[in-house]
TIDREN-259872 format. One record per residue (C-alpha): residue in one letter; x, y, z. Coordinates in steps of 0.25 Angstrom, whole numbers, plus 5000, padded with zeros to 4 digits. Example, Ala and Ser with C-alpha at 12.3 -4.5 7.8 and 13.67 -1.06 7.14 Angstrom:
a504949825031/s505549965029/
END
This chain:
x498049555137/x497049465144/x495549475143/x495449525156/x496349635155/x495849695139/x494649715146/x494949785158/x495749875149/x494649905140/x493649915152/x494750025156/x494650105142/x493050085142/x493050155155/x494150275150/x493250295139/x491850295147/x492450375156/x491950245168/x492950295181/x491950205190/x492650085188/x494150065196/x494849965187/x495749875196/x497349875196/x497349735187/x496349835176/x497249955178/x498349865175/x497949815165/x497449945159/x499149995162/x499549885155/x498649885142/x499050035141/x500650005143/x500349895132/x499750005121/x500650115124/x501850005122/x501349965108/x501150125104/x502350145107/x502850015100/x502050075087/x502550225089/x503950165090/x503950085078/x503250195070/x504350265073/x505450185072/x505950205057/x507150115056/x506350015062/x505350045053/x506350025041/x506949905045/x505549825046/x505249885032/x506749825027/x506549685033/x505149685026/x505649715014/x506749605015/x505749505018/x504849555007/x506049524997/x506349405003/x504949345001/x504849404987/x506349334984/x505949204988/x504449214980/x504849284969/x506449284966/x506349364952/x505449474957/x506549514969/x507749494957/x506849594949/x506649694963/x508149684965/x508449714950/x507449834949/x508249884963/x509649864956/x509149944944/x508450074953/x509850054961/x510550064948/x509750174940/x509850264953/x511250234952/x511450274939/x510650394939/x511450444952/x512750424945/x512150514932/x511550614940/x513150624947/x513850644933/x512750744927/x513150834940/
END
């Protein structure tokens, strides 16, 4: 937003709040006011949909992750192959304990 324009809008908000109805802001100000307002509704609704959006929200989180394991892979190979063994074992053990809980029933 030009210059011109943020402080017409903020003129506009000056004289909301002071309650200053004197002043008739022209078409281009009244424009320009629609427009700023279309522009912050459209990036509230932009947030309230991502909030909202869960899958979304997952699949961010997973590609995150992935990266994170890529960079740790490439500066420190034996900490990943240790993070990979720890998972096989939990995997293992949770296995393992299913299949003893199955035959003691």
């Amino acid at each position: 937003m030009s210059t011109d324009k943020a402080r017409t809008t903020d003129q506009a908000k000056a004289d909301i709040v002071t309650g200053d109805t004197t002043r008739n802001p022209s078409k281009t100000e009244l424009r320009a006011d629609a427009m700023a307002a279309r522009f912050e509704l459209a990036r509230t609704l932009d947030a309230i949909e991502y909030k909202l959006n869960l899958p979304k929200q997952v699949r961010n989180r997973a590609l995150l992750l992935k990266r994170r394991l890529h960079r740790l892979g490439e500066d420190n190979p034996a900490a990943l192959a240790g993070i990979a063994v720890a998972g096989a074992l939990v995997a293992g053990a949770a296995v393992w304990l299913g299949v003893k809980a199955v035959q003691n029933r």
